[in-house]
VOLO-440285 format. One record per atom (N, C-alpha, C): x, y, z. Coordinates in steps of 0.2 Angstrom, whole numbers, plus 5000, padded with zeros to 4 digits. Each point is the difference from the previous one (the first is absolute). Example, Ala and Ser with C-alpha at 12.3 -4.5 7.8 and 13.67 -1.06 7.14 Angstrom:
! VOLO-440285
506649725039499650065000500450065000499850054996500450065001499650055003
***
This chain:
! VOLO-440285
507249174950500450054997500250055005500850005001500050055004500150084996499750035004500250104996500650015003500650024996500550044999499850084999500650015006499550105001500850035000500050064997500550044999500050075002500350065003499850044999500250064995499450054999499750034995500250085001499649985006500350115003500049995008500250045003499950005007499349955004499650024997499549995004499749954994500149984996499649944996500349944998499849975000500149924997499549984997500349944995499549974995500449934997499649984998500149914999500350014995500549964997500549994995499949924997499649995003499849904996499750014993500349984994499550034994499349955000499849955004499449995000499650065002500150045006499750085001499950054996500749994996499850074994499649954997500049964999499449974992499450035003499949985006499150005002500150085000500450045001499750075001500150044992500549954994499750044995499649974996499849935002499349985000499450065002500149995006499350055003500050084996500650004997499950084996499749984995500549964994499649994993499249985001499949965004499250005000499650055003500250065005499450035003500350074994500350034998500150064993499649954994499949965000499549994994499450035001499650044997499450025001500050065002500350025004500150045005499750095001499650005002499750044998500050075008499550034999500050075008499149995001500150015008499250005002499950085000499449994998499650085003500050035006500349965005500050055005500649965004500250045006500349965003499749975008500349975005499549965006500449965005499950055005500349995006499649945002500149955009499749985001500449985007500250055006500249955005499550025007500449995004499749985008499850045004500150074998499950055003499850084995499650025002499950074995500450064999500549995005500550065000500649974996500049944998500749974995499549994993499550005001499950004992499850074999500050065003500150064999500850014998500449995005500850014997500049974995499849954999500349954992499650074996499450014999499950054994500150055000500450065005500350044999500549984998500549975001500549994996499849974990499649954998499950024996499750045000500050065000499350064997500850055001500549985003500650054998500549994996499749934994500449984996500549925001499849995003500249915005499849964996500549954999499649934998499849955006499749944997499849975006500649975004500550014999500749995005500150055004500050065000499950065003499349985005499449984995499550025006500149935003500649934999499949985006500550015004500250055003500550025004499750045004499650054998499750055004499449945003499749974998499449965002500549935007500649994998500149935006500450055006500250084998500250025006499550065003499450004999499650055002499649915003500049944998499749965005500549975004500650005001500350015003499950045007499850064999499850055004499250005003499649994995499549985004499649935001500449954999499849945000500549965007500350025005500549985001500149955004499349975000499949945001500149944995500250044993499849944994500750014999500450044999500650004996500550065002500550004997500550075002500649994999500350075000500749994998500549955005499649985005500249945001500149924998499850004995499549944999500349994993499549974995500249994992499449974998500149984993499749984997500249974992499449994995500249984992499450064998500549994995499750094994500149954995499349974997500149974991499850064997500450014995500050064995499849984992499650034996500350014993500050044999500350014996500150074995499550004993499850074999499749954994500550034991500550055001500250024995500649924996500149945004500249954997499849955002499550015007499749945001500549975006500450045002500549955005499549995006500149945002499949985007500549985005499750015007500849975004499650025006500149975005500150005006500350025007500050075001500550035007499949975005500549955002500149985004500450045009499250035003500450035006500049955006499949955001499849975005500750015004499850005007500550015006500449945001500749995002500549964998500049995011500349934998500149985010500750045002500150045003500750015004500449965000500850004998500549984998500049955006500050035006500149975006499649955002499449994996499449924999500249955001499649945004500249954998499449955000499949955000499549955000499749965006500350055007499949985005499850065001499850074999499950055003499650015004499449974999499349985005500149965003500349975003500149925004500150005005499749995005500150005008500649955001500250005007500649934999499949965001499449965000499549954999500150014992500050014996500050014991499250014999499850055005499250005000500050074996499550014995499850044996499550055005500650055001499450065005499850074997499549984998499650064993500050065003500150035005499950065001500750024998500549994998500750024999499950034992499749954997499950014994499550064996499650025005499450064998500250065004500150015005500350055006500750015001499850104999500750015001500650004995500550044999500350004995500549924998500249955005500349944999499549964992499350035000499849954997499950054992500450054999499950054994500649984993499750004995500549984995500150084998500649994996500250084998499550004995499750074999499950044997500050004992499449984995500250014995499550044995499550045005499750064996500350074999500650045003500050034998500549994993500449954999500549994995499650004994499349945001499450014994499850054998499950045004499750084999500450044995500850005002500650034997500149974994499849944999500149964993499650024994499350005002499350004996500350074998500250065005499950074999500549994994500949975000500450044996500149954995499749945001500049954993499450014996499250035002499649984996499650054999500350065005499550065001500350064995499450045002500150074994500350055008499749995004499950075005500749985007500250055001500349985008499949995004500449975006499649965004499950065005500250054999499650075004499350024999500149994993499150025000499549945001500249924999499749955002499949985006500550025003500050005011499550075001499950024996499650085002499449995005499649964997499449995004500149965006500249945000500349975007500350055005500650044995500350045007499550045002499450034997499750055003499549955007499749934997499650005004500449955006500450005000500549995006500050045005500050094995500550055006499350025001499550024995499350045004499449945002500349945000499449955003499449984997499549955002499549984996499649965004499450024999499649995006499849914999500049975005500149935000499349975001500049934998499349984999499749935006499549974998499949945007500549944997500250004991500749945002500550045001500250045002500650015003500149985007499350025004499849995005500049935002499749974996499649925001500949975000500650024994500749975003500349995005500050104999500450015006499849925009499350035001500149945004500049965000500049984994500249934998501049975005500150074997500850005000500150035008499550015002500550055006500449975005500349965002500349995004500650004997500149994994500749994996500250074997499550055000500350084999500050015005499750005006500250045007500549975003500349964998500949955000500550044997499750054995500550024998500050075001500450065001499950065002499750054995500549984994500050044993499249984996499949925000499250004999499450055003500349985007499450025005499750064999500950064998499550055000500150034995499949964994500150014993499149984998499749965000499449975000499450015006500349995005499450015007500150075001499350015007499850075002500249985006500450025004500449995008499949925000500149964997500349915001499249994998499450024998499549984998499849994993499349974999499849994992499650074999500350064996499850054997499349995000499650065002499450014998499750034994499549974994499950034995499850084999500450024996500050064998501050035002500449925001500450055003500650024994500350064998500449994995500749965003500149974996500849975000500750054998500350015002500450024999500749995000500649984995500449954999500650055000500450035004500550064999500649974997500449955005500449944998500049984992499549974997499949964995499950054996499850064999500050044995500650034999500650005007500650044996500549914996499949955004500249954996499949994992499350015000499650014994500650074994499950055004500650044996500650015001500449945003500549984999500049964992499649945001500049954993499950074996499550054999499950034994500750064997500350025004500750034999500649944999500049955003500649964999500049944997499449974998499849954996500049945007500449924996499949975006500550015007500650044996500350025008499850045004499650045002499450025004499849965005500149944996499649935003500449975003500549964997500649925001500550055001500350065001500550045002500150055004500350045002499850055003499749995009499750075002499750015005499649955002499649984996499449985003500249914998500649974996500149945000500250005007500450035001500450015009499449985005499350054999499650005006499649965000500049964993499649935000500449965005500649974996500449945006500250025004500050065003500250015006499349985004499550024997499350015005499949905000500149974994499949945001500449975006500650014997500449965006500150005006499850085003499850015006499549965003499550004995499349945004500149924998500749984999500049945000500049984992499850034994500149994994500749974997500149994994500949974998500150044991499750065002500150034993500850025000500350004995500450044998500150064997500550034999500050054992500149974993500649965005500149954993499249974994499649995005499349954999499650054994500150095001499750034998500450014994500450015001500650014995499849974993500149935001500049934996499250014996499650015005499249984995500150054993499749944997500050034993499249974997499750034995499350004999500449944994499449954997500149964997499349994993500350004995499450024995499949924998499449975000500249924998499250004995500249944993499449994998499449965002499350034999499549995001499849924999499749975003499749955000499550014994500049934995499550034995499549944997499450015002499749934999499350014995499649964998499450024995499349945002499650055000499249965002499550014996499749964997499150024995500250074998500750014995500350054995500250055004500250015006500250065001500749975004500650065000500549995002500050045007500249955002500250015009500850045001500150055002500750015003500150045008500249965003499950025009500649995000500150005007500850015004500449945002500650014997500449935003500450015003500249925003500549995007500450075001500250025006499649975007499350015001499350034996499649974998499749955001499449965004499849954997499349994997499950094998499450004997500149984991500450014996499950004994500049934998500649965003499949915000499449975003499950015005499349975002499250024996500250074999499350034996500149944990500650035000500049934992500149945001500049945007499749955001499650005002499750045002499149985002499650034995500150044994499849984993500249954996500349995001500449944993499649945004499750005009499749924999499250024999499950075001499250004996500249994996500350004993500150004993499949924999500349975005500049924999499249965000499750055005499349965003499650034996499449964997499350034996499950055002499750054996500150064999499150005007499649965000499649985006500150025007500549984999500150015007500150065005499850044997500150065001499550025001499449975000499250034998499849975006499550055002499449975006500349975004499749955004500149975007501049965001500350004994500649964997500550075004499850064997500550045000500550005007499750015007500350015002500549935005499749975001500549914999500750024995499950014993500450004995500650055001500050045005500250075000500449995006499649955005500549995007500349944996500349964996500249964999500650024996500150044996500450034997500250055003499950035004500450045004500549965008499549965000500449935007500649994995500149974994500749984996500450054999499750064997500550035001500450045006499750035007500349995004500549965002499849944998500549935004500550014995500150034994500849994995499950085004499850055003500350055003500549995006499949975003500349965008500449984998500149974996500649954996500750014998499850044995500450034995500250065001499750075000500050064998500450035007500450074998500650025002500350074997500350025002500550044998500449994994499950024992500249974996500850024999500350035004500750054998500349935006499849965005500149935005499749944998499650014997499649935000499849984991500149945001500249984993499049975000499649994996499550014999499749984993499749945000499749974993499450044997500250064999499450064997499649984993500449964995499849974995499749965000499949975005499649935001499450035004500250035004499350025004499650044996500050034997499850034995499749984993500149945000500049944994499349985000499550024994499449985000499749905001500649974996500249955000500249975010500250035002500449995008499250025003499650055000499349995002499549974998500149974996499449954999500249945004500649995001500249955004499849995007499950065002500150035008499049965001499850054994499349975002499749944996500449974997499849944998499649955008500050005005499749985005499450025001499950064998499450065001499249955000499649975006499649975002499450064999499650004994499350075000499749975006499849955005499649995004500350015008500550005000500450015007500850024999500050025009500650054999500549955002500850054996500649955002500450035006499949965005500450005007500650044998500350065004500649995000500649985006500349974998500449955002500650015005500250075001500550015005499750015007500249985007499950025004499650085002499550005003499650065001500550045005500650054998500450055007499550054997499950034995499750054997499350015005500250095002499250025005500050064994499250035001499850074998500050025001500250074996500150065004499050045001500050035007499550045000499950084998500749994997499850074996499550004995499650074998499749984994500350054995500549954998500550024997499850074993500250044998499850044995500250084999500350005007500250065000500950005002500349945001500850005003500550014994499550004994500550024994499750044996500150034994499950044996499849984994499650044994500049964994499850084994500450034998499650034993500149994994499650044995500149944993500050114997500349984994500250104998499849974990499550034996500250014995500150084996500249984995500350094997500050014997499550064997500050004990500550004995500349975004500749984992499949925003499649975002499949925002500649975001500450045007500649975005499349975006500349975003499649965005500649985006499350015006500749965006499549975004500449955005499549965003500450015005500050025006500549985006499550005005500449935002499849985009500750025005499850005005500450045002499849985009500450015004500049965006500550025008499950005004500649985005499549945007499849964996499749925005499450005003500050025007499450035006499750044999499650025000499850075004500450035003500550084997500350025004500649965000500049974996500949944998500349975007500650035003500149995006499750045008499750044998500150045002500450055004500650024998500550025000500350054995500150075004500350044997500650065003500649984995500650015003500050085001500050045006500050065001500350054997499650054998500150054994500149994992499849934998499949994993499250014999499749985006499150004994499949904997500749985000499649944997500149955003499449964998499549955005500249944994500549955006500349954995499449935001500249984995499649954998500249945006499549945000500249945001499949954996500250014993500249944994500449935002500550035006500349935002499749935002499350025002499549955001499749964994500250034992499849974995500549945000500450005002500649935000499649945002500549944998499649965002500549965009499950055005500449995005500349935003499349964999500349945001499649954996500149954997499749974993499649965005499350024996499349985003499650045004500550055005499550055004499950044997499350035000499550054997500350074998500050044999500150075003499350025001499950074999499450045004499349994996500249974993499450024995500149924999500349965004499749914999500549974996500250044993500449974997500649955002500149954999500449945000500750004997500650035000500449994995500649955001500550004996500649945001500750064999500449924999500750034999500250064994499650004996500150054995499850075002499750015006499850075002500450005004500449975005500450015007500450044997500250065008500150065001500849974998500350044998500850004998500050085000500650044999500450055000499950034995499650064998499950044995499649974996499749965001499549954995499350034999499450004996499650054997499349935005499550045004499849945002499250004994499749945001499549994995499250045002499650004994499650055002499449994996499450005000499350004998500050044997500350064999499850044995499750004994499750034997499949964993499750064996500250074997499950034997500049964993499350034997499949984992499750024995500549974994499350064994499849944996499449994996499649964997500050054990500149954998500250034994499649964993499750034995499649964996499650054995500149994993499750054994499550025005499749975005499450025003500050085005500449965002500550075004500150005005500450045004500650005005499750035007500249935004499750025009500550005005500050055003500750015006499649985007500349945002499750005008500549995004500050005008500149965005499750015005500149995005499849985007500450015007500050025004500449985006499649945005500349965005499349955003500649955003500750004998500549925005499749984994500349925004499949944996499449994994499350055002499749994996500050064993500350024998500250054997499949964992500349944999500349984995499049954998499749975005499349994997499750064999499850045005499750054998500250054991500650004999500250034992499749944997500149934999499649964997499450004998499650005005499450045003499850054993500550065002499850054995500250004994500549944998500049984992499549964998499849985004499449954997499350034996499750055006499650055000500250054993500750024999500150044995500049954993500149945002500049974993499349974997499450005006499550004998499550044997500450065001499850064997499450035005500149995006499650055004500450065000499550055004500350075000500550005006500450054999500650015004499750015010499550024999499550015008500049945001499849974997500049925003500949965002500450014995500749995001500150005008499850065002500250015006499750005007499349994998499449975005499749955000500249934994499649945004500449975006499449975004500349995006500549934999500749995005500249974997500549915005500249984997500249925004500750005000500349945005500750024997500249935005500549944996500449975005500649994996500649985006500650025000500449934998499649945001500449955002500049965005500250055007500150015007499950045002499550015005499649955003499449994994499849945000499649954994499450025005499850064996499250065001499950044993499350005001499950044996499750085005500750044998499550065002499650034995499550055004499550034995499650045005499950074994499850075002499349985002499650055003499250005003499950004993499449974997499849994995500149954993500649995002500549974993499749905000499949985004499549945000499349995004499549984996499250015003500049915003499750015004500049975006499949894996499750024994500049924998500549994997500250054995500849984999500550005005499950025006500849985004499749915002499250005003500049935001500249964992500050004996500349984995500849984999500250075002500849975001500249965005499750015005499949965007500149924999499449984995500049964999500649964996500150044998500849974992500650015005499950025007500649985004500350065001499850044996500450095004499950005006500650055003499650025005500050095003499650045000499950044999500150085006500250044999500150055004499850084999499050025001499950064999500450035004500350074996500150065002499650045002500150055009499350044999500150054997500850034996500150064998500450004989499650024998500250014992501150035001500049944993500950035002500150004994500750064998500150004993499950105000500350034993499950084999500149994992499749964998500350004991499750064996500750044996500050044997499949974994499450044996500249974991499750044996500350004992500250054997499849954993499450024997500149954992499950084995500249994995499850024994500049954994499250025000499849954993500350054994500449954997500150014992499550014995499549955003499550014992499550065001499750035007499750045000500350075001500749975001500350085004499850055006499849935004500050045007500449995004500050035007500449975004499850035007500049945003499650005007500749985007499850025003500450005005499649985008500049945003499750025009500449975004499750045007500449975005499649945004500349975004499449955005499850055002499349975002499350035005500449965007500349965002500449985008500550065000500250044996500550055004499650064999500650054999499750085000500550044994500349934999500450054993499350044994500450024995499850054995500249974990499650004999500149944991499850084997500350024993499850054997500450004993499450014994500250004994500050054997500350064998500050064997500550014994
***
């Protein structure tokens, strides 16, 4: 099916296929049934000073669209490791006054001037360092347009009072923590590469010493730019200028035009169902919502068994190995790549995937090994909060700009530090990128093309009641929320959602990773034996935010991971 897109307003786009309006006034009719308000409302993201903006804006009258504005650019500001107005992300929204659901589509689009040799040495060698470093490897921009959308399509407040707290803690600073630290050198040589980084984030070209306040002069007047001029603040004017002029000068291929053209795209939510609850997460260029509802639909296939005791985690790397492999495959850019969404999504289509499914041993996967690991322990390169709000509007945004510190690159006098999402492409079909992943020709870089992404913001839905998670983590983003669907549908408490320790394979490379703790030493010789082969981790990955309100007792509970330092609160 290909999606036909039209545009809407300056800065939006939306699918015009009547298969998508069905699913999304599908997804209304069904979630306004019932419908009811929780007793409180409940923050949960990555950091305590964004889940402090999110509730001063609701406590000044905000709905949960308002408080996600102030919550994705107050982390912005102090997360600038995980996301920023350089970067993008997916915002899944309801509303609950009809139930609509839908999808803000911010992700960052390739420069006009892309091609599918961009990385390629003149050998046609894939040389990764183009792809992560510096502004050549940065996609345009697609959070501040999300921000400017959420505010004037879905919000009560302006974006002056919703940039409030981000501008402030830009201009008067915030005192920085040991993951800031523990990144930054992760990153240093790719910031101290850049001027505007360097001495935007470092203390004379070094890694800040705890206790040091950050202080963002640049980013806070860009920040009140967007809030007085909307997205022309951003994609126009001054500060469009000092972006591509700052890129181009260091070798980047932005345009005005590049900036000009980005339009924010609203698309319907992927929408799938497990042991009675209804699944709705993020689709293409997503490949969290498809893969999360095929590796439900082949549990559904297999004895309800196998899920228990010594079974479970065999059963878990097995269904996640298939689906990865129709990720590689298939999945793209839905506004460029034509894409068998119905099929992959077909409860019917995955029983067939696992009809193979061997309970006693594992299934080889069968492309050549180019795929390496990454040694990041990934958990902190992206973003993740979940917002509910006592009129029961709900959001889930992940949110992103790739690395740690994205490019590390910052075009002088803007404040913002661009992404390296260009590396989510699939550069040359077969070769890895940073997070292992394997892609084909339906991810290769083309010209303006939206590149694909783990993301996977989601809400769980069922008379039982309503759970908002995700996660930040690369490639392993889309196991880990499985993870915490599984957990929720079992009916543990939401603390547990976010801290059992957890497994995770991709396909490529044919491993099982896994956290300190998550298999005791008989059960890995176990999978040893059925032919896995296996890869501890020495460091936990993953920051899942999640948010449930039980309907039948009227509570509602919010936590953050115990692996990060965010803040969960239900009031």
């Amino acid at each position: 099916m290909r999606h036909t897109v039209g545009h809407l307003s300056r800065r939006l786009r939306g699918p015009a296929t009547g298969l998508l309006i069905f699913f999304s006034f599908f997804a209304a009719c069904v979630c306004v049934a019932g419908e009811s308000r929780p007793p409180k409302a409940a923050i949960a993201t990555a950091h305590p000073l964004a889940t402090e903006a999110g509730f001063a804006i609701l406590d000044a009258g905000g709905q949960a669209f308002d408080a996600a504005v102030a919550i994705g650019a107050t982390l912005a500001v102090v997360e600038p490791y995980s996301s920023g107005l350089g970067g993008g992300g997916f915002w899944l929204l309801h509303r609950a006054s009809d139930g609509f659901q839908t999808m803000v589509d911010g992700r960052e689009r390739a420069p006009l001037a892309a091609h599918r040799d961009l990385y390629l040495d003149a050998e046609g060698r894939f040389v990764h360092e183009r792809a992560l470093d510096g502004p050549l490897a940065a996609g345009i921009p697609g959070m501040p347009a999300a921000l400017c959308h959420l505010a004037e399509r879905y919000g009560r407040l302006p974006l002056a009072r919703t940039l409030a707290p981000a501008i402030r803690h830009a201009r008067e600073g915030f005192v920085i923590d040991e993951t800031y630290r523990r990144l930054t050198g992760w990153r240093l040589e790719a910031l101290r590469a850049s001027p505007g980084a360097a001495s935007q984030f470092l203390a004379d070209a070094e890694i800040p010493p705890l206790g040091f306040r950050l202080r963002q002069p640049d980013l806070a007047q860009t920040l009140e730019a967007l809030a007085r001029q909307g997205c022309d603040g951003f994609y126009a004017g001054p500060v469009a200028e000092r972006l591509v002029a700052g890129v181009r000068a260091a070798g980047g291929i932005w345009t005005r035009e590049d900036l000009e053209q980005y339009a924010i795209v609203e698309r319907a939510p992927i929408v799938g169902a497990f042991r009675g609850w209804r699944v709705v997460s993020a689709a293409p260029p997503s490949s969290g919502g498809v893969l999360l509802v095929q590796m439900l639909n082949m549990l559904s296939a297999l004895p309800a068994d196998q899920l228990d005791g010594d079974a479970r985690t065999h059963t878990l790397v097995e269904v996640m190995r298939r689906a990865y492999r129709d990720r590689a495959a298939y999945l793209g850019d839905p506004d460029q790549v034509s894409m068998p969404l119905a099929r992959l999504t077909d409860p019917d289509y995955a029983a067939g995937l696992i009809r193979d499914f061997d309970p006693a041993h594992a299934t080889p996967s069968r492309l050549a090994e180019r795929a390496k690991t990454s040694t990041l322990a990934e958990g902190q390169d992206t973003t993740h909060f979940s917002v509910l709000d006592r009129e029961g509007n709900r959001v889930a945004a992940t949110l992103s700009i790739n690395y740690p510190f994205g490019s590390g690159f910052v075009p002088p006098g803007t404040g913002v530090l661009l992404n390296d999402e260009m590396d989510d492409f699939s550069a040359q079909p077969g070769v890895a990128n940073v997070y292992g992943l394997v892609g084909g020709e339906a991810n290769a870089i083309a010209p303006g093309k939206r590149m694909l992404s783990s993301m996977s913001p989601t809400f769980l839905e069922s008379s039982k009641g309503i759970a908002i998670l995700g996660t930040p983590g690369g490639s392993r983003i889309i196991t880990m929320v499985l993870q915490g669907i599984l957990a929720a549908v079992e009916g543990a408490p939401v603390s547990d959602w976010v801290s059992r320790p957890r497994i995770h394979h991709q396909y490529l490379p044919d491993t099982i990773q896994f956290e300190p703790g998550a298999l005791a030493e008989s059960e890995q010789q176990r999978l040893i034996s059925m032919g896995h082969r296996l890869e501890p981790l020495e460091r936990p990955f993953g920051d899942l935010q999640a948010i449930f309100w039980d309907r039948s007792s009227q509570a509602v509970e919010a936590a953050s991971d115990p692996r990060g330092s965010g803040r969960a609160l239900a009031r």
